[in-house]
C-alpha positions as CSV (number, residue, x, y, z in Angstrom):
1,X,34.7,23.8,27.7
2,X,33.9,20.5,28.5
3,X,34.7,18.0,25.6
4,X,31.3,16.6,24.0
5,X,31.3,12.6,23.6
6,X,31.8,11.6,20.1
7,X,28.4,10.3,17.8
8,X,27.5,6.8,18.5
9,X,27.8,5.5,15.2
10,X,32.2,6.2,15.8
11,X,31.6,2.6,17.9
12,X,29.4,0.4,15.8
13,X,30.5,-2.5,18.1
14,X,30.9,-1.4,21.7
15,X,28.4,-2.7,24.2
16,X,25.3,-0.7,24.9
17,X,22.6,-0.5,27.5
18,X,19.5,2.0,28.7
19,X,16.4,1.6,30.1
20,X,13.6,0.0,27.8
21,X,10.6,0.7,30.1
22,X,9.5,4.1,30.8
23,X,10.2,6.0,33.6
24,X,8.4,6.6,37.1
25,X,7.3,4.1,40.1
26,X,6.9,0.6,38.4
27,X,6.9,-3.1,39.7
28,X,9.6,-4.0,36.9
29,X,12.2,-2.2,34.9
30,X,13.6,-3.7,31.6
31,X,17.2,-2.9,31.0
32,X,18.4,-3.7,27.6
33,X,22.1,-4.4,26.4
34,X,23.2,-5.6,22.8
35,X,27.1,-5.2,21.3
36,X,30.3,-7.0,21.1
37,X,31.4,-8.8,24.6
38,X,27.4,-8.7,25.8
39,X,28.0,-12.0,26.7
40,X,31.2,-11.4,28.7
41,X,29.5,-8.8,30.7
42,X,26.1,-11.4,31.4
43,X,28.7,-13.8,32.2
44,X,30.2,-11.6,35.2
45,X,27.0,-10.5,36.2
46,X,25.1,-13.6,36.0
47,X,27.9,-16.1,37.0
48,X,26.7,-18.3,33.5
49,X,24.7,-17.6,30.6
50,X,21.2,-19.1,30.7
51,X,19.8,-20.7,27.8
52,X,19.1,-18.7,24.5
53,X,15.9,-16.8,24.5
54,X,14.6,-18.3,27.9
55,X,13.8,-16.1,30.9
56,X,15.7,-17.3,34.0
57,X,16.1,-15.8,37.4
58,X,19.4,-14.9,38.0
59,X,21.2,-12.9,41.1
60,X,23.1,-10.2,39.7
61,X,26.2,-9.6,41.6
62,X,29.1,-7.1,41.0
63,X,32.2,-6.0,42.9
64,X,34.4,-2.8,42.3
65,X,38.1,-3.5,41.9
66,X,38.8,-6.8,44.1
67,X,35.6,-6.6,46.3
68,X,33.8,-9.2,47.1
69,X,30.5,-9.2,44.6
70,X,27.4,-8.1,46.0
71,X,24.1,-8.9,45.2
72,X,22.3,-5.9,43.1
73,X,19.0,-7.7,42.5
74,X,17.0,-10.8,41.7
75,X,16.5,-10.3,38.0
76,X,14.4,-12.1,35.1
77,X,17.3,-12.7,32.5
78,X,17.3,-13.2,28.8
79,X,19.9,-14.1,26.5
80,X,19.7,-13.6,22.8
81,X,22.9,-14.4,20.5
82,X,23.8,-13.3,17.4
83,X,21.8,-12.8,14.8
84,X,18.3,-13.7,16.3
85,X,18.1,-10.8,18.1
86,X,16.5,-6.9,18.0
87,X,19.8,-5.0,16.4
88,X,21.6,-8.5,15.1
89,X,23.9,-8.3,17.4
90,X,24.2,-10.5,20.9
91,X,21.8,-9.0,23.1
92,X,20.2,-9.3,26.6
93,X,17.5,-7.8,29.0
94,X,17.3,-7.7,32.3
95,X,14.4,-7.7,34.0
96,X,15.1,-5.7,37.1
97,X,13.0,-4.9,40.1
98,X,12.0,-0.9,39.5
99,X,13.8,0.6,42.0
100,X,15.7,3.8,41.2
101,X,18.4,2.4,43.7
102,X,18.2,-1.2,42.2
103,X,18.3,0.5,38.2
104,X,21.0,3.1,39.3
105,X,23.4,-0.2,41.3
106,X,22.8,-2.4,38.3
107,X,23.4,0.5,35.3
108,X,26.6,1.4,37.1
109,X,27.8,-2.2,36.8
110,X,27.1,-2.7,33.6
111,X,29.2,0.7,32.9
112,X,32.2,-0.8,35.1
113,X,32.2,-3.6,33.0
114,X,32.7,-2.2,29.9
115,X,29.3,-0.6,28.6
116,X,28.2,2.2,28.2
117,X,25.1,4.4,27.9
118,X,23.2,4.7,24.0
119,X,22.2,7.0,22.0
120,X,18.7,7.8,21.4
121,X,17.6,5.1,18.8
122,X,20.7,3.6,18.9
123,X,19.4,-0.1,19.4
124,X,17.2,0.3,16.2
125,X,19.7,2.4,14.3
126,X,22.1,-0.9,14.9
127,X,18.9,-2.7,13.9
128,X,19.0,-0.7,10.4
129,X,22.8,-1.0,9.9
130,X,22.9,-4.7,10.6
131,X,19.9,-5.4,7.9
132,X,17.6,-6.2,10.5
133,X,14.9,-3.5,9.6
134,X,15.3,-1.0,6.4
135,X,14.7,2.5,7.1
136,X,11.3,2.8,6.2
137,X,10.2,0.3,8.9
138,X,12.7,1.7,11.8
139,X,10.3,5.1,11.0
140,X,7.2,2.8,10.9
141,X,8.8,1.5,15.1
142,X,9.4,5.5,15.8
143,X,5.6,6.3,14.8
144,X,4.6,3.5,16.2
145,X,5.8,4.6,19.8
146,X,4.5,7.7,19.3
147,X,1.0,6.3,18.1
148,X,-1.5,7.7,20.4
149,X,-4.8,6.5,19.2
150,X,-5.8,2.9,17.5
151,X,-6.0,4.7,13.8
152,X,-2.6,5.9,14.5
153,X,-1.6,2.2,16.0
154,X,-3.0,0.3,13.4
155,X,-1.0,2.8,10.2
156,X,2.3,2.7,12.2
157,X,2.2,-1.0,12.7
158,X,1.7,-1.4,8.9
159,X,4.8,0.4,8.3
160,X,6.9,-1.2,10.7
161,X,5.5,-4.5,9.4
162,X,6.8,-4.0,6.2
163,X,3.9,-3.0,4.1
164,X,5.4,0.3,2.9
165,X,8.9,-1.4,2.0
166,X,7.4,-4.0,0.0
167,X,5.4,-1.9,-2.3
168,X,8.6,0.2,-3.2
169,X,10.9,-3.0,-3.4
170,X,9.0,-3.9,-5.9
171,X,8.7,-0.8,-7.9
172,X,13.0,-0.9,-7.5
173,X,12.4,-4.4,-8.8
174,X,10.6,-3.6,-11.6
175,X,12.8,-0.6,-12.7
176,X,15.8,-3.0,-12.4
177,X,14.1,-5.1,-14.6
178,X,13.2,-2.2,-17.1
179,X,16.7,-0.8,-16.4
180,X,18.8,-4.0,-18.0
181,X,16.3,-3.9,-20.4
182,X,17.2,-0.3,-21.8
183,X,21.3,-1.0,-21.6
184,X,20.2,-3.6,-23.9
185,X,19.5,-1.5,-26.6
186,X,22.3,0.7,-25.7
187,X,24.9,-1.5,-26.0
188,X,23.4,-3.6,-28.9
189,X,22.1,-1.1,-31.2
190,X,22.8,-2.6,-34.7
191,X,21.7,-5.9,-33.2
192,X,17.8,-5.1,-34.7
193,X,16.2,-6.3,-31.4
194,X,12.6,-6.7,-31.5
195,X,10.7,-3.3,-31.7
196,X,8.4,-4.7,-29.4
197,X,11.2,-5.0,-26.7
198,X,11.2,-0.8,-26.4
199,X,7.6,-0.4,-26.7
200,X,7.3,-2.9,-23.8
201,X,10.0,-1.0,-21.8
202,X,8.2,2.4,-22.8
203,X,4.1,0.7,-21.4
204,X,6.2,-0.4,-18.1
205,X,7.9,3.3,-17.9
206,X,4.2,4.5,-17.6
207,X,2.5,2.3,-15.4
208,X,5.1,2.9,-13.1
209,X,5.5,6.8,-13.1
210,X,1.3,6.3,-13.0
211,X,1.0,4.5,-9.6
212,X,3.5,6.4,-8.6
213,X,1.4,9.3,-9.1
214,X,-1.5,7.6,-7.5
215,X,0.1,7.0,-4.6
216,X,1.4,10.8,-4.2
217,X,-2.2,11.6,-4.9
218,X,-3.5,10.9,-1.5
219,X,-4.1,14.8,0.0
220,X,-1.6,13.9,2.7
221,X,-4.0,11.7,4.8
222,X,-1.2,9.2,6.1
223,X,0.8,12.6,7.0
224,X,-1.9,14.0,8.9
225,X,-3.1,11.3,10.6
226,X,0.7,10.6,11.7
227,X,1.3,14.0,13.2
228,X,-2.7,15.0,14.1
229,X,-4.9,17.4,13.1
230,X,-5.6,21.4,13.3
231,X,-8.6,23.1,14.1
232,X,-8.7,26.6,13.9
233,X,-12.2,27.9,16.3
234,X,-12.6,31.5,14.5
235,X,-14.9,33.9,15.0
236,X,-15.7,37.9,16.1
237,X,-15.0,38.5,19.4
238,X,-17.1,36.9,22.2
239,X,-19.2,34.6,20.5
240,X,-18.4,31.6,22.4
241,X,-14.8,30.4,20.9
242,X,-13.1,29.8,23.9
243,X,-16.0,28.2,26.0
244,X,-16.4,25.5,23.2
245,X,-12.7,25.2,23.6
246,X,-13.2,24.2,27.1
247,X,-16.0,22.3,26.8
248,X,-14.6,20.4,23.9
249,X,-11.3,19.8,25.8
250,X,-13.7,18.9,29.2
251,X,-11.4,21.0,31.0
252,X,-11.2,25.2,31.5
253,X,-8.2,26.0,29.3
254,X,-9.1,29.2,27.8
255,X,-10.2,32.0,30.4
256,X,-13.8,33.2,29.7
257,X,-15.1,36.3,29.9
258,X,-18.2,38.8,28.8
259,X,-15.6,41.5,28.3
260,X,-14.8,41.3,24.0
261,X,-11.3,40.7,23.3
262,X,-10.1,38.6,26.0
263,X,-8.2,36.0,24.1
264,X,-5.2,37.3,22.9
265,X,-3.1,35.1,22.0
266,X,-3.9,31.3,20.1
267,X,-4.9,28.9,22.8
268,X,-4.2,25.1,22.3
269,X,-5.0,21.7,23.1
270,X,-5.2,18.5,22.3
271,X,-8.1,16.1,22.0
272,X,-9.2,13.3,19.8
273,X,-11.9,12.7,17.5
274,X,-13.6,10.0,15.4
275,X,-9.8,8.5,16.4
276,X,-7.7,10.9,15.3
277,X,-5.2,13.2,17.6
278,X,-6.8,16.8,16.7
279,X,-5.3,20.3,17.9
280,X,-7.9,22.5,18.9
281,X,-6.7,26.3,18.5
282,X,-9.1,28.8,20.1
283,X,-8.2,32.3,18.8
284,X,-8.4,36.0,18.9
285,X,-11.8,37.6,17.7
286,X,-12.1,39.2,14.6
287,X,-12.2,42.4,14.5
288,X,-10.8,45.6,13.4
289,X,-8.7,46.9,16.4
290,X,-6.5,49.7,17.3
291,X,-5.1,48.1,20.1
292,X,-1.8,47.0,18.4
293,X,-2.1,43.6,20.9
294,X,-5.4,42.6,19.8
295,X,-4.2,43.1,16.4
296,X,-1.1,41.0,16.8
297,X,-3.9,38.0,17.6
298,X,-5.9,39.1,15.2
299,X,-3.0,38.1,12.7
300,X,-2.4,35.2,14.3
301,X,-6.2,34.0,13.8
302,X,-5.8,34.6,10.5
303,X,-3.1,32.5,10.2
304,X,-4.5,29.7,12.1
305,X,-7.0,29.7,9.2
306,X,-4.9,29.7,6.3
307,X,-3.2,26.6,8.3
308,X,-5.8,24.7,9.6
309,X,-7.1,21.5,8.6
310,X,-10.2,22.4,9.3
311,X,-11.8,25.9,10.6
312,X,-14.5,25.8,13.0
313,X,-15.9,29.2,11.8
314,X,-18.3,30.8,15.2
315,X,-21.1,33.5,15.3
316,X,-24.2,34.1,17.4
317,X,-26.2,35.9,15.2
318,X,-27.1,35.1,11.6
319,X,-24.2,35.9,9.6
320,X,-21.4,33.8,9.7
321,X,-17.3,35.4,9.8
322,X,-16.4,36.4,6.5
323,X,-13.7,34.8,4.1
324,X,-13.6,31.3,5.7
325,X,-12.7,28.3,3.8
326,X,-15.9,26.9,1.4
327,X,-15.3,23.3,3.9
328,X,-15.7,25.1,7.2
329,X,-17.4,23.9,9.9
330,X,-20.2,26.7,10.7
331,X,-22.1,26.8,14.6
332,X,-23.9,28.8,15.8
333,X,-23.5,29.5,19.2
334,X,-26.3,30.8,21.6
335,X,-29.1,29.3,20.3
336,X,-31.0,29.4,23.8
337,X,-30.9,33.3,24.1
338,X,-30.8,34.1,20.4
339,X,-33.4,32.2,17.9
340,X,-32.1,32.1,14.6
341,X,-34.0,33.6,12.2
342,X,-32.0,33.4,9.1
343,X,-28.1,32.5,8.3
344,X,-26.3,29.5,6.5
345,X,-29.1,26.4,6.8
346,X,-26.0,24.1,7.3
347,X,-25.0,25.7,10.5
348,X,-25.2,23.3,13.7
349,X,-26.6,25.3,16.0
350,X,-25.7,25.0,19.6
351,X,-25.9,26.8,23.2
352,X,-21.9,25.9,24.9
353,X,-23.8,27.7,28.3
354,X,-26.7,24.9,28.0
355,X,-24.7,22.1,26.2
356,X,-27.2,22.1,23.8
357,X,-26.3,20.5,20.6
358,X,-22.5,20.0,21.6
359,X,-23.0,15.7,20.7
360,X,-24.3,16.7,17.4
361,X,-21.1,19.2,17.1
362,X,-18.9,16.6,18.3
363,X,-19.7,14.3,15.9
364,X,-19.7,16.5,13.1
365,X,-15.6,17.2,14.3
366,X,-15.0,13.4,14.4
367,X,-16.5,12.5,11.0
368,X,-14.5,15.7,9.5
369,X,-11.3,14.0,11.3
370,X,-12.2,10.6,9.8
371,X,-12.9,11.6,6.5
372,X,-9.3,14.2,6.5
373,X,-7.3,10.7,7.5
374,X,-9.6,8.0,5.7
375,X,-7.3,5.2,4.5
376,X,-7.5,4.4,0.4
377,X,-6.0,1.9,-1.9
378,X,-2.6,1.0,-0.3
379,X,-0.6,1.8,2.3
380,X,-0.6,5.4,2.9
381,X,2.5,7.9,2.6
382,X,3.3,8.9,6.3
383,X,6.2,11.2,6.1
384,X,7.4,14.2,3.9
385,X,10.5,12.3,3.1
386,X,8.8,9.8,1.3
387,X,6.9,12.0,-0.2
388,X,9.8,13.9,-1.9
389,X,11.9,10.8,-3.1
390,X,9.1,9.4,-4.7
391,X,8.5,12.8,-6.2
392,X,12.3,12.9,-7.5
393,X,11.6,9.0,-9.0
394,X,8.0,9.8,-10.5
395,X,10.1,13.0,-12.2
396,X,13.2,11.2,-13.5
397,X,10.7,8.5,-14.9
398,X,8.6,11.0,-16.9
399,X,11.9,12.6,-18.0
400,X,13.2,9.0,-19.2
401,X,9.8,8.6,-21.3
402,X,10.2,12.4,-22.9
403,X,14.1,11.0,-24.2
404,X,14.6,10.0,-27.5
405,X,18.6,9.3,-26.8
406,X,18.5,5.6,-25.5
407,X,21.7,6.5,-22.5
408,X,19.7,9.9,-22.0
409,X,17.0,7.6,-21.1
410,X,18.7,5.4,-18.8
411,X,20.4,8.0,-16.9
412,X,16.8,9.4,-16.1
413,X,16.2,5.3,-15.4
414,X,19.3,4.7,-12.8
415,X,18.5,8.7,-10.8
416,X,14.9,7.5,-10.4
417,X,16.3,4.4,-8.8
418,X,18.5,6.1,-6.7
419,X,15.5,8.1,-5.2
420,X,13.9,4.9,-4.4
421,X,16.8,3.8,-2.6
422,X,17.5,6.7,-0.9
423,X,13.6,5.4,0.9
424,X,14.5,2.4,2.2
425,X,18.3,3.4,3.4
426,X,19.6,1.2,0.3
427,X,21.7,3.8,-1.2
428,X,22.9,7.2,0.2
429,X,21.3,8.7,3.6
430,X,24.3,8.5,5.6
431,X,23.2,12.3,6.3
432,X,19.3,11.2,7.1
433,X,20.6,8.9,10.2
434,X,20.7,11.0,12.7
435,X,17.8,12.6,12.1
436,X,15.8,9.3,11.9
437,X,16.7,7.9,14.6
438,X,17.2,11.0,17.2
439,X,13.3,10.9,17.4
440,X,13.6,7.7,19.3
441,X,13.7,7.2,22.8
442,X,16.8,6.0,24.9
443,X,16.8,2.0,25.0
444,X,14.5,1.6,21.2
């Protein structure tokens, strides 16, 4: 069995390269390279290093063994030294013609030279380790990648700024503060310190463990505008589900039929509304069915709803599916062949066949998507890992105001700020790196 190579983090100095741009026909290709000797390895390549952070053309010319170098390619080349540059370390990009032949010539120099291949995320995960970026902001550059829509942009830029960081620096900065402050009065007990010195410390303790519990207060709208939306199109059995479903995605996606029971299985895609990446999920009708298939979607129709940000609850008649959520989105569906007499007077009513009524649906989706993602007071939470050590702090805080033992209290004190630090990648998350930073691409 062949031997696997060992984690990049076993060679925290050894020159790295990959491919910065994306793949497929292009005019120009960006190769990037950072680690110790990246000069060296210009040097061959280039003949002499250009000038710090100026692009200058260059031939790049290598030979194997005792050959004569050969030109590989005319490249734009930029030099960055130690520290100004991305991970800290000295760095360089080559600006390549795109070429698979030219990239392919060029990368297999650069691996005779002494490089070799990174990681995914390796050139930010240096970043981090060199104090370039904390760990909050290299996930702010991963989302930020990923963004797919100017809401998401705009959040992920935010976080990779630094905006997140800052507000949970200075919540560590405060509970430093508060922190000396109680071993104070444990190691001067008999010193008869100022009362108001505790009752200070104890007003601080709650106005912190209070905006921390603002900011988990926020019903997940950072989270869910990060990873998108779900909504669940429910509904008895050929009322229309899966023709919205097409002509909400533009696009046939679900097969449509008159015979009932033709979706089977949950259908998905993705679209976006009011700026927000949403999942539409067309599913199963509801109905009670002996066909043990059927039933299986059934199932799984129910549990698209119990999921769903949002159900998009379907009927052509005047009674609504029962047992949707009180916030569901209710259309009525066939509007130009069946007049509604009755039923729910807050359901849109629409014909998919005639497109009637499908801008007013529309924008009913996009202002539910905007108002499940609407930004509030300060940076949003974007991730369930934040979300959990700022739950562990907010906890130990409220434990440290419940203690009437002054080192009981500052034990509470010192886990809460451990949590926090565990955030940023001060303290303790050797075990979170690889997670982190495997989402990222090779060459970020």
């Amino acid at each position: 069995m062949p031997s696997e190579r060992p984690p990049a983090r076993t060679e925290p100095d050894a020159p790295i390269f990959a491919l910065a741009s994306g793949a497929g026909r292009a005019a120009i290709a960006v190769m990037r390279l950072t680690g110790a000797g990246c000069g060296e390895i210009l040097r061959r390549l280039c003949g002499t290093l250009p000038a710090p952070r100026r692009a200058t053309l260059r031939g790049l010319r290598h030979g194997a063994g005792d050959a004569e170098p050969i030109l590989l390619d005319r490249a734009l080349v930029l030099w960055f030294p130690s520290p100004h540059s991305y991970t800290g370390e000295d760095s360089a990009e080559l600006h390549l013609h795109a070429g698979p032949a030219v990239i392919a010539a060029v990368a297999d120099a650069l691996v005779a030279l002494g490089a070799r291949p990174a990681e995914p995320g390796e050139f930010t995960r240096r970043a981090f380790m060199r104090g370039r970026l904390d760990l909050i902001e290299a996930e702010g550059i991963a989302d930020l990648i990923d963004a797919e829509t100017e809401a998401q942009r705009r959040q992920a830029l935010e976080q990779a700024d630094g905006t997140l960081s800052r507000l949970y620096d200075g919540w560590a900065t405060r509970l430093r503060t508060m922190l000396a402050h109680q071993e104070a009065l444990i190691d001067f007990p008999d010193e008869d310190l100022p009362p108001e010195i505790e009752q200070a410390l104890m007003d601080e303790l709650r106005s912190l463990t209070g905006e921390m519990r603002a900011h988990l207060d926020d019903g997940g709208r950072g989270e869910r505008l990060r990873r998108g939306l779900l909504f669940a199109i429910v509904g008895a059995p050929n009322v229309g589900k899966s023709s919205l479903l097409n002509r909400l995605a533009e696009r046939d996606v679900a097969i449509v039929s008159p015979r009932a029971g033709t979706t089977r299985d949950a259908i998905e895609v993705r679209v976006v509304l009011g700026d927000v990446p949403v999942t539409l999920i067309d599913t199963a009708g509801l109905r009670e069915t002996e066909d043990e298939i059927e039933a299986e979607g059934v199932r799984r129709a129910l549990f698209h709803v119990k999921q769903a940000d949002c159900v998009v609850g379907m009927f052509d008649g005047d009674t609504p599916p029962d047992d949707l959520p009180a916030n569901a989105i209710l259309v009525r569906n066939k509007i130009d062949l069946k007049p509604m007499v009755a039923g729910p007077p807050d359901a849109i009513a629409i014909s998919v066949r005639e497109g009637i009524g499908i801008e007013s649906l529309t924008n009913s989706l996009a202002d539910r998507a905007r108002a499940l993602t609407a930004a509030q007071a300060g940076p949003p939470l974007t991730r369930a890992r934040h979300r959990a050590a700022i739950e562990e702090s907010a906890g130990h805080l409220a434990a440290a105001l419940d203690m009437h033992w002054p080192e009981m209290r500052g034990e509470e004190m010192r886990l809460a700020m451990r949590a926090l630090g565990r955030l940023t990648g001060a303290v303790g998350v050797e075990d979170l790196l690889d997670t982190v930073f495997g989402q990222f691409c090779i060459g970020k």
